[in-house]
C-alpha positions in Angstrom: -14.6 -11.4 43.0 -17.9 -10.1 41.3 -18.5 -10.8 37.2 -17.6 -7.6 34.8 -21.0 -8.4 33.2 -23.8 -9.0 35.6 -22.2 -8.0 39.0 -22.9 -10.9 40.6 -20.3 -12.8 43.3 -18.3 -15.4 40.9 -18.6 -18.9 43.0 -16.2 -21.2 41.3 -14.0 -20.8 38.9 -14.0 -17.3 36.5 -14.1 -17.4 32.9 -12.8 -14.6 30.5 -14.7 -13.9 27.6 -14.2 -11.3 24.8 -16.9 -9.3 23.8 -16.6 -6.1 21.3 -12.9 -6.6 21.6 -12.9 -6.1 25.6 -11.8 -9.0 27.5 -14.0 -9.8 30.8 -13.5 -11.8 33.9 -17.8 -13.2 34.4 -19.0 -15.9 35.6 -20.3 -19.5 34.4 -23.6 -17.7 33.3 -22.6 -14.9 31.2 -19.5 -16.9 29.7 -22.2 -17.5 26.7 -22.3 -13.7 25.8 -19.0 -13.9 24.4 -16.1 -15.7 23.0 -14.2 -17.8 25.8 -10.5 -16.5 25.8 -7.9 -19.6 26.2 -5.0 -17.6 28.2 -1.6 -20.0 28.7 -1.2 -20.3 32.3 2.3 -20.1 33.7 4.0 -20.0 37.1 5.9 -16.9 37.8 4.8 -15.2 34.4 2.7 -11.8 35.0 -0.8 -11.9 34.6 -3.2 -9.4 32.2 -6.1 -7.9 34.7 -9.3 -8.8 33.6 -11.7 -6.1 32.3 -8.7 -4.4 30.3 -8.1 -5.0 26.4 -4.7 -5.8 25.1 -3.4 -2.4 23.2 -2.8 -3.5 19.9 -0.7 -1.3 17.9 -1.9 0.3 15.3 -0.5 0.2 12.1 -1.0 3.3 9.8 -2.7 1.8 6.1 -0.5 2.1 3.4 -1.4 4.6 0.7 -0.6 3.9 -2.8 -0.5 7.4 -3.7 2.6 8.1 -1.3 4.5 5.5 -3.0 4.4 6.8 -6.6 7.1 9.0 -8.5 5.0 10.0 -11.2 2.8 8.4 -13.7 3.9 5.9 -15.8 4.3 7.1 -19.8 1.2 6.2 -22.3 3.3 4.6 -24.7 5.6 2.3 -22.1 5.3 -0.7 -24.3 6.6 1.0 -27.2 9.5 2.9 -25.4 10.6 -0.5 -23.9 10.4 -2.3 -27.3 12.2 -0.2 -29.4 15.1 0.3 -25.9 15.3 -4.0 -26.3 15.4 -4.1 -30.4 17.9 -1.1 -30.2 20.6 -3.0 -27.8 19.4 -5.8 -30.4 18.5 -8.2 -27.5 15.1 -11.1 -27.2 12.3 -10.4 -25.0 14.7 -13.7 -23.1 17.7 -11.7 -22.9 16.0 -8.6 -21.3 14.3 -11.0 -19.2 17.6 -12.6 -18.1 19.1 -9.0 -17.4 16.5 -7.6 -15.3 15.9 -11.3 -13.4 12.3 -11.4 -14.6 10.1 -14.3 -16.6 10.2 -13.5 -20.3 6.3 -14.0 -20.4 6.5 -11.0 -18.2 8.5 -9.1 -20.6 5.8 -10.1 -23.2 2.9 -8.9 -21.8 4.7 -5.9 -20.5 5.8 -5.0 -24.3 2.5 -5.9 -25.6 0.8 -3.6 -23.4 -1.2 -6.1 -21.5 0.2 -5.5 -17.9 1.8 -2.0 -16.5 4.9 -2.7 -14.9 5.2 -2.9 -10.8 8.1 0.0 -9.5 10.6 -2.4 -9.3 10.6 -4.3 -12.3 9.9 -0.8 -13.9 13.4 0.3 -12.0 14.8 -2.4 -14.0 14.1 -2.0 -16.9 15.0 1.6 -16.8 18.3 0.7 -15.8 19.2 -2.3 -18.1 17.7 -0.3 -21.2 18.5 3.0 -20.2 15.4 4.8 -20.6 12.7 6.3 -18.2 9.1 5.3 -18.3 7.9 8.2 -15.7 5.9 11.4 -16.8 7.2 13.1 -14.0 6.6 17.3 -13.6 10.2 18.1 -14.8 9.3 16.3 -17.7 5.9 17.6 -18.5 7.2 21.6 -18.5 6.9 23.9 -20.8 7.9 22.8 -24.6 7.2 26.3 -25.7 10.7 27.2 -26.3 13.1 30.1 -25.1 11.2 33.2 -24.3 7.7 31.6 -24.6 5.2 31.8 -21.7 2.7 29.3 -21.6 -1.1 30.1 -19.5 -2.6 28.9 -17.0 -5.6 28.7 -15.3 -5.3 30.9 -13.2 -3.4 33.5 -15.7 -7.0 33.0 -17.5 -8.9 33.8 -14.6 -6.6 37.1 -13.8 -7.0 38.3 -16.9 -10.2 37.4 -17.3 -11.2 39.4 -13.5 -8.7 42.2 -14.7 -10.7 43.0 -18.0 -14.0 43.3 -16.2 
Protein backbone atom coordinates (compact mmCIF):
# COMPACT_ATOMS: atom_id res chain seq x y z
CA UNK A 1 0.00 0.00 0.00
CA UNK A 2 1.72 3.39 -0.88
CA UNK A 3 0.49 6.90 1.14
CA UNK A 4 -2.20 9.15 -0.95
CA UNK A 5 0.21 12.03 0.02
CA UNK A 6 3.78 11.38 -0.53
CA UNK A 7 3.76 8.06 -2.51
CA UNK A 8 5.87 6.34 -0.43
CA UNK A 9 5.34 2.34 0.65
CA UNK A 10 3.20 2.53 4.14
CA UNK A 11 5.38 0.15 6.60
CA UNK A 12 3.17 -0.33 9.57
CA UNK A 13 0.05 0.68 10.24
CA UNK A 14 -1.95 3.44 7.81
CA UNK A 15 -3.50 6.44 9.15
CA UNK A 16 -6.45 8.44 7.51
CA UNK A 17 -6.30 11.96 7.67
CA UNK A 18 -8.68 14.71 6.37
CA UNK A 19 -7.36 17.39 4.56
CA UNK A 20 -9.57 20.11 2.46
CA UNK A 21 -12.43 17.82 3.22
CA UNK A 22 -10.73 14.68 1.31
CA UNK A 23 -10.11 11.77 3.49
CA UNK A 24 -6.50 10.05 2.82
CA UNK A 25 -4.96 6.74 3.71
CA UNK A 26 -0.75 8.15 4.42
CA UNK A 27 1.49 7.11 6.32
CA UNK A 28 3.00 7.94 9.98
CA UNK A 29 4.91 10.93 8.39
CA UNK A 30 2.33 12.83 6.62
CA UNK A 31 -0.44 11.97 9.25
CA UNK A 32 0.64 15.70 10.68
CA UNK A 33 -0.69 17.44 7.39
CA UNK A 34 -4.11 16.80 8.39
CA UNK A 35 -6.75 16.03 10.90
CA UNK A 36 -6.51 12.18 12.03
CA UNK A 37 -10.02 10.65 11.17
CA UNK A 38 -11.24 8.23 14.16
CA UNK A 39 -13.32 5.60 11.93
CA UNK A 40 -15.34 2.77 14.34
CA UNK A 41 -14.01 -0.48 13.38
CA UNK A 42 -16.38 -3.41 13.05
CA UNK A 43 -16.29 -6.98 11.94
CA UNK A 44 -18.35 -7.78 8.97
CA UNK A 45 -19.45 -3.93 8.50
CA UNK A 46 -18.25 -2.49 4.91
CA UNK A 47 -15.47 -0.40 4.81
CA UNK A 48 -15.15 3.40 3.07
CA UNK A 49 -12.00 3.25 0.48
CA UNK A 50 -9.46 5.63 1.42
CA UNK A 51 -8.71 8.61 -0.88
CA UNK A 52 -12.61 9.10 -1.48
CA UNK A 53 -14.79 11.87 0.51
CA UNK A 54 -18.05 11.00 2.00
CA UNK A 55 -20.91 12.66 -0.30
CA UNK A 56 -22.64 14.85 1.87
CA UNK A 57 -25.96 15.87 0.80
CA UNK A 58 -26.53 19.00 0.01
CA UNK A 59 -29.11 20.89 1.42
CA UNK A 60 -30.57 23.81 -0.71
CA UNK A 61 -30.40 27.37 1.75
CA UNK A 62 -33.62 28.53 2.71
CA UNK A 63 -34.69 31.87 1.24
CA UNK A 64 -36.80 34.03 3.19
CA UNK A 65 -38.23 35.65 0.25
CA UNK A 66 -39.92 32.24 -0.94
CA UNK A 67 -41.66 32.02 2.26
CA UNK A 68 -43.57 35.40 2.26
CA UNK A 69 -47.24 36.11 1.17
CA UNK A 70 -46.99 39.62 1.01
CA UNK A 71 -45.79 42.42 3.11
CA UNK A 72 -47.10 42.87 6.26
CA UNK A 73 -49.52 46.31 6.59
CA UNK A 74 -47.84 49.74 8.00
CA UNK A 75 -50.31 50.16 10.58
CA UNK A 76 -50.42 46.28 11.98
CA UNK A 77 -50.41 47.45 15.51
CA UNK A 78 -53.23 49.60 15.11
CA UNK A 79 -55.40 47.13 12.99
CA UNK A 80 -54.79 44.46 15.77
CA UNK A 81 -55.74 46.88 18.62
CA UNK A 82 -58.74 48.23 17.58
CA UNK A 83 -59.72 44.04 16.10
CA UNK A 84 -58.98 43.10 20.27
CA UNK A 85 -60.91 46.43 21.83
CA UNK A 86 -63.72 45.69 19.17
CA UNK A 87 -64.44 41.88 20.41
CA UNK A 88 -63.84 43.95 23.86
CA UNK A 89 -61.15 41.35 24.97
CA UNK A 90 -57.38 42.11 27.22
CA UNK A 91 -54.19 42.04 25.49
CA UNK A 92 -54.45 38.39 28.19
CA UNK A 93 -57.44 37.20 26.51
CA UNK A 94 -56.08 37.51 22.94
CA UNK A 95 -53.08 36.09 24.23
CA UNK A 96 -54.95 33.04 25.62
CA UNK A 97 -56.84 32.64 22.23
CA UNK A 98 -54.00 32.59 19.90
CA UNK A 99 -51.65 30.40 22.68
CA UNK A 100 -49.14 33.21 22.78
CA UNK A 101 -47.49 35.27 26.06
CA UNK A 102 -49.43 38.45 26.55
CA UNK A 103 -45.99 40.40 26.61
CA UNK A 104 -45.95 39.21 23.16
CA UNK A 105 -49.25 40.72 22.37
CA UNK A 106 -47.86 43.97 23.98
CA UNK A 107 -45.14 44.61 22.10
CA UNK A 108 -46.77 43.40 19.04
CA UNK A 109 -49.74 46.15 19.66
CA UNK A 110 -47.28 48.69 20.56
CA UNK A 111 -45.40 48.35 17.51
CA UNK A 112 -42.19 47.16 18.90
CA UNK A 113 -41.94 43.64 17.33
CA UNK A 114 -43.50 42.55 13.72
CA UNK A 115 -45.25 39.47 14.06
CA UNK A 116 -43.63 35.94 12.85
CA UNK A 117 -46.23 34.13 10.02
CA UNK A 118 -47.66 32.01 12.42
CA UNK A 119 -48.44 34.00 15.23
CA UNK A 120 -49.57 36.57 12.46
CA UNK A 121 -51.96 33.50 11.07
CA UNK A 122 -53.40 33.72 14.48
CA UNK A 123 -54.24 36.57 15.03
CA UNK A 124 -55.84 36.95 11.73
CA UNK A 125 -57.96 34.19 12.50
CA UNK A 126 -58.96 34.86 16.26
CA UNK A 127 -59.66 38.66 15.32
CA UNK A 128 -60.75 38.21 11.97
CA UNK A 129 -58.75 40.64 10.12
CA UNK A 130 -55.71 40.44 7.56
CA UNK A 131 -52.43 42.12 8.24
CA UNK A 132 -51.01 41.38 4.48
CA UNK A 133 -50.70 44.12 1.69
CA UNK A 134 -50.97 41.56 -0.74
CA UNK A 135 -51.36 42.63 -4.85
CA UNK A 136 -55.17 41.88 -4.82
CA UNK A 137 -55.30 44.32 -2.18
CA UNK A 138 -53.02 47.09 -3.51
CA UNK A 139 -55.23 47.40 -7.07
CA UNK A 140 -56.57 50.05 -8.40
CA UNK A 141 -58.84 52.33 -5.99
CA UNK A 142 -59.75 54.51 -8.93
CA UNK A 143 -63.20 53.35 -9.20
CA UNK A 144 -65.44 51.90 -12.05
CA UNK A 145 -64.29 52.98 -15.43
CA UNK A 146 -61.08 54.67 -14.20
CA UNK A 147 -57.65 53.59 -15.69
CA UNK A 148 -54.79 54.17 -13.63
CA UNK A 149 -50.85 54.63 -15.50
CA UNK A 150 -48.08 53.01 -15.33
CA UNK A 151 -44.69 53.20 -16.03
CA UNK A 152 -44.57 51.90 -18.80
CA UNK A 153 -48.04 53.58 -20.16
CA UNK A 154 -45.67 56.78 -19.40
CA UNK A 155 -42.94 55.65 -21.39
CA UNK A 156 -45.30 54.58 -24.50
CA UNK A 157 -46.79 57.64 -24.52
CA UNK A 158 -43.95 59.38 -23.97
CA UNK A 159 -41.94 57.31 -27.24
CA UNK A 160 -45.30 57.76 -29.19
CA UNK A 161 -45.36 61.69 -28.96
CA UNK A 162 -41.81 61.97 -30.20
Amino acid sequence: MQCELCGAPIVGPSKTIQIEGAELCVCVRCAKHGTEVQQPRRKGAPQKKPGLAAPQARRRPRDVFDLMEGEIVDDYADRIRAAREGKEWSTLDLAQAIKERELLVKKIEKGDLIPEDDVRRKLEKALSIRLIDSTEDSTSTGGPGRVTMTVGDVISFKKSRK
